[in-house]
C-alpha positions in Angstrom: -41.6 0.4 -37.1 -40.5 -3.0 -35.7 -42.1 -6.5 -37.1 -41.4 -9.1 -35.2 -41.7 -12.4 -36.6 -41.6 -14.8 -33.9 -42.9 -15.1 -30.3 -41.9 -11.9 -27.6 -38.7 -12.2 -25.9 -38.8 -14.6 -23.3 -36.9 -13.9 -20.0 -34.0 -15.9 -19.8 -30.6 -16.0 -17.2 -28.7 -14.7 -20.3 -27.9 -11.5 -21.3 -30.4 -8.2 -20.7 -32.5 -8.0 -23.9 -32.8 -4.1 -23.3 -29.0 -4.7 -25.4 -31.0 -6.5 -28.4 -32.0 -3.1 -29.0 -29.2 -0.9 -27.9 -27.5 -2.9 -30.5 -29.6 -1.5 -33.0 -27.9 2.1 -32.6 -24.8 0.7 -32.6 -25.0 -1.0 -36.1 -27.5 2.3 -37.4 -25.1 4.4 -36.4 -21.8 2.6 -38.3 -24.2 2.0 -41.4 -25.0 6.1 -41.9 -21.6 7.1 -41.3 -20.2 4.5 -43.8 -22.8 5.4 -46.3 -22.1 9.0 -46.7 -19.2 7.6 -48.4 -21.0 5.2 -51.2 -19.9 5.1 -54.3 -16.5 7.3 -53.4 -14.3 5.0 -54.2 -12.6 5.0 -51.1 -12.7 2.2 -49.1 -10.3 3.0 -46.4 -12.0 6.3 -45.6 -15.7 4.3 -45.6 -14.3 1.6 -43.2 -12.4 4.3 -41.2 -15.7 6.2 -40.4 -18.0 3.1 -39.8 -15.0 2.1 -37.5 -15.1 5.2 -35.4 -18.2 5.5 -35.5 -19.4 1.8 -34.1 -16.5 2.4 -31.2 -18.0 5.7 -30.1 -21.7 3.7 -29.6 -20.0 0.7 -28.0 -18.4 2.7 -25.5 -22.0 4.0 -24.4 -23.2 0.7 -23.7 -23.7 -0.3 -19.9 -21.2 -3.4 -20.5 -17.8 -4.2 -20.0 -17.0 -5.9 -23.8 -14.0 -7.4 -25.3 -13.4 -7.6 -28.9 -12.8 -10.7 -29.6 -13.7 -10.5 -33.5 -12.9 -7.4 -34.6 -10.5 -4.8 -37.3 -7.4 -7.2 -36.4 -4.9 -8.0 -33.7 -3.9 -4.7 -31.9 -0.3 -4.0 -33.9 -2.8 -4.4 -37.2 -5.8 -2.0 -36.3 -5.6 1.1 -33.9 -9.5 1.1 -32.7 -12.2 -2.0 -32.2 -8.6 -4.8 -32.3 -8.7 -7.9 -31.2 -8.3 -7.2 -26.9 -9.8 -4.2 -27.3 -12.1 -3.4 -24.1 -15.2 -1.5 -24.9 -18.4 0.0 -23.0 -19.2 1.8 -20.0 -17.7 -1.0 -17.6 -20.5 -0.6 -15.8 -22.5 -3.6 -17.4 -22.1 -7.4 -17.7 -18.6 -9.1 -19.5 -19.4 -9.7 -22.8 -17.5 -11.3 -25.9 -18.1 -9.0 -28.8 -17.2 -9.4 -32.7 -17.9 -7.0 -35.2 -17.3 -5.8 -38.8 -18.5 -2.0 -39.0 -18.5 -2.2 -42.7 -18.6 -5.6 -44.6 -18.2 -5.1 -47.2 -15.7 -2.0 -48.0 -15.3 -2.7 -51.4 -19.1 -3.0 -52.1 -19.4 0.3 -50.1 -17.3 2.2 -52.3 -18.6 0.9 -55.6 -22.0 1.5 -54.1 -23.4 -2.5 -55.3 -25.3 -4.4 -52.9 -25.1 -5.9 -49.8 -23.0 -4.1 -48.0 -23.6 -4.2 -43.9 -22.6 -2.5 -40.4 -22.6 -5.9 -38.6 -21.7 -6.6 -34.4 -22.9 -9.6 -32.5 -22.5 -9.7 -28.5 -22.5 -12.7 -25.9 -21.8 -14.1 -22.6 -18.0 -13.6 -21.8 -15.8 -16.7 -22.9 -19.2 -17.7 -25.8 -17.8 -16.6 -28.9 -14.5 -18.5 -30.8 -11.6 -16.1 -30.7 -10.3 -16.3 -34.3 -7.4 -15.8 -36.0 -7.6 -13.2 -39.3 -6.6 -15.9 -41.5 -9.3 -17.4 -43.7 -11.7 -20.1 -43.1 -13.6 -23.0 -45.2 -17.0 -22.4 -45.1 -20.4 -23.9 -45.9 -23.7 -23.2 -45.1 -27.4 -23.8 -45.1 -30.6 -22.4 -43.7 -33.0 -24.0 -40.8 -34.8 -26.6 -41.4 -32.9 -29.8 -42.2 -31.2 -32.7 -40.7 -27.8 -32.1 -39.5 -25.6 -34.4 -41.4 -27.5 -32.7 -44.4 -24.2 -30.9 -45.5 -20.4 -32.1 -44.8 -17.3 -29.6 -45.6 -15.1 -32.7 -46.3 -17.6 -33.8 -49.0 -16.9 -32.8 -53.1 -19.1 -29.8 -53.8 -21.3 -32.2 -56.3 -22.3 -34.3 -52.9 -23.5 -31.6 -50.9 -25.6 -30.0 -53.8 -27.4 -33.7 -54.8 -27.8 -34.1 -50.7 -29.1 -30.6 -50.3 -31.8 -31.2 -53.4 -32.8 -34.1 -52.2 -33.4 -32.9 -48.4 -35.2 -30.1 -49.8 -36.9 -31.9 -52.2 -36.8 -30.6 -55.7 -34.5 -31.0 -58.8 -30.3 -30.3 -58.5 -31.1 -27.8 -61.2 -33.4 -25.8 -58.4 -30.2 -24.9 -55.9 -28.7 -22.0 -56.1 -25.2 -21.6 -54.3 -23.7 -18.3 -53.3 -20.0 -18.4 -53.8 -17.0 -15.2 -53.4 -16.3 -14.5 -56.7 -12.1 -15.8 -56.4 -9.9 -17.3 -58.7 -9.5 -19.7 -55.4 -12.7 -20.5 -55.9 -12.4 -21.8 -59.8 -12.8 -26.1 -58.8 -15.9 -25.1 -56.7 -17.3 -22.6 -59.3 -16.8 -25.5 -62.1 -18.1 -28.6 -59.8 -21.3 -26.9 -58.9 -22.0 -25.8 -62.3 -21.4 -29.2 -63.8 -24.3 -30.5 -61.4 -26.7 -28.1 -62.9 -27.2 -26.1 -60.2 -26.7 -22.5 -60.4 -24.8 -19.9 -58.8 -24.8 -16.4 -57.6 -21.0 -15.3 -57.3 -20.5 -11.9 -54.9 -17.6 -9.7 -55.0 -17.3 -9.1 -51.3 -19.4 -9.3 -47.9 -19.8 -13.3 -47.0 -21.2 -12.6 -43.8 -24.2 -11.7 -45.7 -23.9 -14.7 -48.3 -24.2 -16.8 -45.2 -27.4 -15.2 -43.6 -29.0 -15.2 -47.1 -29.3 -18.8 -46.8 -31.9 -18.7 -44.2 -34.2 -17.3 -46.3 -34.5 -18.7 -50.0 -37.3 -18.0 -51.1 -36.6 -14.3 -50.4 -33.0 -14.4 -51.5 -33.1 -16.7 -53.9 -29.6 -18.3 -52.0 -29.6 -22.3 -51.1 -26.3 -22.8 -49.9 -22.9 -21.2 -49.0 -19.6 -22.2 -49.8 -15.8 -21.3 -50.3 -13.1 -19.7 -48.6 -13.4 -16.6 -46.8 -11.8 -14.6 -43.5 -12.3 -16.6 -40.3 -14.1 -13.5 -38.5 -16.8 -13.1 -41.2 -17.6 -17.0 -39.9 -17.8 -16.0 -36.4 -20.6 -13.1 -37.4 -22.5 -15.4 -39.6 -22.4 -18.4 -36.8 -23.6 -15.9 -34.5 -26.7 -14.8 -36.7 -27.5 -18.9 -37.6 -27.9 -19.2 -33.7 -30.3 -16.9 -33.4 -32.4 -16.9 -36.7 -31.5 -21.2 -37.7 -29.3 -23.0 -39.7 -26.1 -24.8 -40.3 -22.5 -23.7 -40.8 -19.4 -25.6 -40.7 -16.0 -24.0 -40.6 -12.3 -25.0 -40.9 -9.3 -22.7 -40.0 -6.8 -22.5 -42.8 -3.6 -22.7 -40.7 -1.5 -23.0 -43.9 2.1 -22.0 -42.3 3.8 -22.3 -38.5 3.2 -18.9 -38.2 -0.7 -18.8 -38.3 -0.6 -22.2 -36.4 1.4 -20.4 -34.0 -0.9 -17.5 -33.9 -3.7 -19.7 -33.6 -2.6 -21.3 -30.7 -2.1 -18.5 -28.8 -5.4 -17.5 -29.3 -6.6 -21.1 -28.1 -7.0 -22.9 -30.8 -5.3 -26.2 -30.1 -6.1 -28.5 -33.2 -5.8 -26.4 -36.5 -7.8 -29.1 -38.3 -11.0 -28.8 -36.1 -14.4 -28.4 -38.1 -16.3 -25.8 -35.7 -20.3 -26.2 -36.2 -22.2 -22.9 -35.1 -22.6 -23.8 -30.6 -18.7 -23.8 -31.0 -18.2 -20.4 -32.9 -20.9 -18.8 -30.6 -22.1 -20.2 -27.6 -24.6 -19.4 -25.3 -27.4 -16.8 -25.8 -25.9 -14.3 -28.6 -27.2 -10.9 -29.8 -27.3 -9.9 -33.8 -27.4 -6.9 -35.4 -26.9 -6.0 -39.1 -28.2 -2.4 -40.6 -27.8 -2.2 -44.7 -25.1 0.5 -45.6 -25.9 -0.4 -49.6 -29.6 -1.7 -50.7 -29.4 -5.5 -51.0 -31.6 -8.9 -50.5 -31.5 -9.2 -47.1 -31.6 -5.2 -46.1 -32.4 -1.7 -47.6 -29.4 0.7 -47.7 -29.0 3.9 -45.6 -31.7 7.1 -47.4 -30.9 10.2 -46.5 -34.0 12.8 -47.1 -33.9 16.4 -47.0 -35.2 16.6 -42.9 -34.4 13.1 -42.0 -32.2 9.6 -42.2 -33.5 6.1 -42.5 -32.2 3.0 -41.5 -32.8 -0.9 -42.2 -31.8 -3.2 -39.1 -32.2 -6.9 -38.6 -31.4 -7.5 -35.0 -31.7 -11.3 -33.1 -31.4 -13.3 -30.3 -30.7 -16.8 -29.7 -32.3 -17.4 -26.4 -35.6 -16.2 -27.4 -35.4 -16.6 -31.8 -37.3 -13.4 -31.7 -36.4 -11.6 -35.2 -36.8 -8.2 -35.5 -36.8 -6.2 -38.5 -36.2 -2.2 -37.6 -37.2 0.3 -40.5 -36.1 3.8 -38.5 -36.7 7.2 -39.6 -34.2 9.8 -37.6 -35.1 13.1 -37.5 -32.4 14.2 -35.1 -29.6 14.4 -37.4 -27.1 15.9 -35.2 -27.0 12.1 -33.2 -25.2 11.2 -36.3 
């Protein structure tokens, strides 16, 4: 079943929109295999599985990909590292970043929201970050651009959010990690009136709730979380609308250093979305646990289903995959 909930692909000189849904067995794929571990308690084993199992579709792809966003830098992460080459070779160069479970903790306490996640663009389009963390905020589509401002006091971008969307302080929800780090944020926004919806993991999906409050009942997005997870959620605001804004946090020489070689040349730049992904980017997110956004894997007795959001910048067609599998043995 696919609803699509803007206008048909349009034919563009980006990439081949056949991968928009070859994307979609890639993610599907990662999701199932991480969820025959919810609730185990085992994060490492969930991650490990989604890990090998998001590899295995990659390399089937007519493409010749390079992690750019991926498990870590190659002496961190034996598969899908930072470098990594992926696909048939056979296909066009393409950037790729990816989290095949984000989310492990969430996975293995079996609570909501947690995702197999890759995006996919033009070789050179996406930002090639560090795994350090990153300052984050976020809002949906729909407003001016100087609506929100990372250097602003949390207060600031609450009243200028309200009053852009036009209803009370008291009406904004922000979604926030649930960290000690995060304790002056936590109390600012509270002392506005506004409310807030603290997760334990998965801040790609915090982000991407934001274009859609009235479903998710998330306003904004802000805190600190890992650089990569910024990347992914950049991607999926070019395709489906919105704003982020992101800041590095170079906090010693030796991630400055790291940074640099990695291109980053000023480790105070704010990146806006067109700088974290460029170009026309794929999506694609299946739900691993049930959450706002996406229903978690089901397995039945004769058959597996699968939840999948899957986008594309060029054309902001959204598709929303609810997939029955009846051949098991492809997973």
């Amino acid at each position: 079943m696919s609803k699509i909930m803007n206008a048909a692909d349009k034919i563009s000189a980006g990439l081949d929109r056949v991968l928009t849904m070859e994307l979609v067995r890639v993610t599907e794929r990662a999701a199932v295999a991480a969820a025959r571990l919810r609730g185990r308690g085992d994060e490492k084993a969930a991650d490990q599985v989604a890990v090998d199992a998001m590899r295995t579709e990659l390399n089937r792809l007519a493409i010749k990909g390079t992690v750019v966003i991926g498990e870590g830098e190659r002496d961190e992460a034996p598969m899908l590292y930072i470098g990594e080459e992926v696909g048939t070779g056979a296909g066009p160069e393409v950037d790729i970043a990816l989290d095949p479970l984000e989310g492990t903790t969430i996975c293995a306490k079996n609570l909501p929201n947690a995702l197999a996640v890759v995006a996919l663009a033009e070789k050179g389009s996406l930002l090639n970050a560090p795994d350090v963390y990153m300052d984050k905020i976020a809002i949906g589509p729909g407003y001016a651009d100087d609506v929100i401002d990372i250097d602003a006091a949390p207060a600031e971008n609450i009243a200028r959010l309200a009053k852009a969307k036009g209803v009370p302080v008291s009406e904004i929800t922000a979604c926030i990690l649930d960290r000690p780090r995060h304790a002056a944020i936590i109390d600012a926004v509270r002392a506005t009136g506004a409310a807030i919806r603290l997760i334990g993991d998965g801040d790609v999906a915090g982000v991407i709730h934001t274009t859609d409050p009235e479903e998710t009942g998330i306003d904004i997005y802000m805190g600190i979380g890992g650089a990569p997870e910024g990347v992914l959620a950049a991607a999926a605001l070019r395709c489906i609308g919105g704003q982020i804004q992101g800041r590095l946090i170079l906090d010693t020489p030796e991630k400055v250093e790291r940074a640099a070689r990695m291109g980053v040349s000023d480790p105070n730049k704010v990146y806006r979305a067109d700088e974290m992904a460029r170009g026309d980017v794929l999506f694609a997110a299946t739900g691993v646990t049930d959450g706002n956004m996406l229903s978690g894997v089901k397995f039945g007795r004769n058959s597996i289903t699968t939840h999948t959001i899957v986008l594309r910048s060029s054309s902001r067609t959204v598709r929303e995959i609810k997939a029955r599998h009846q051949d098991l043995d492809k997973f």
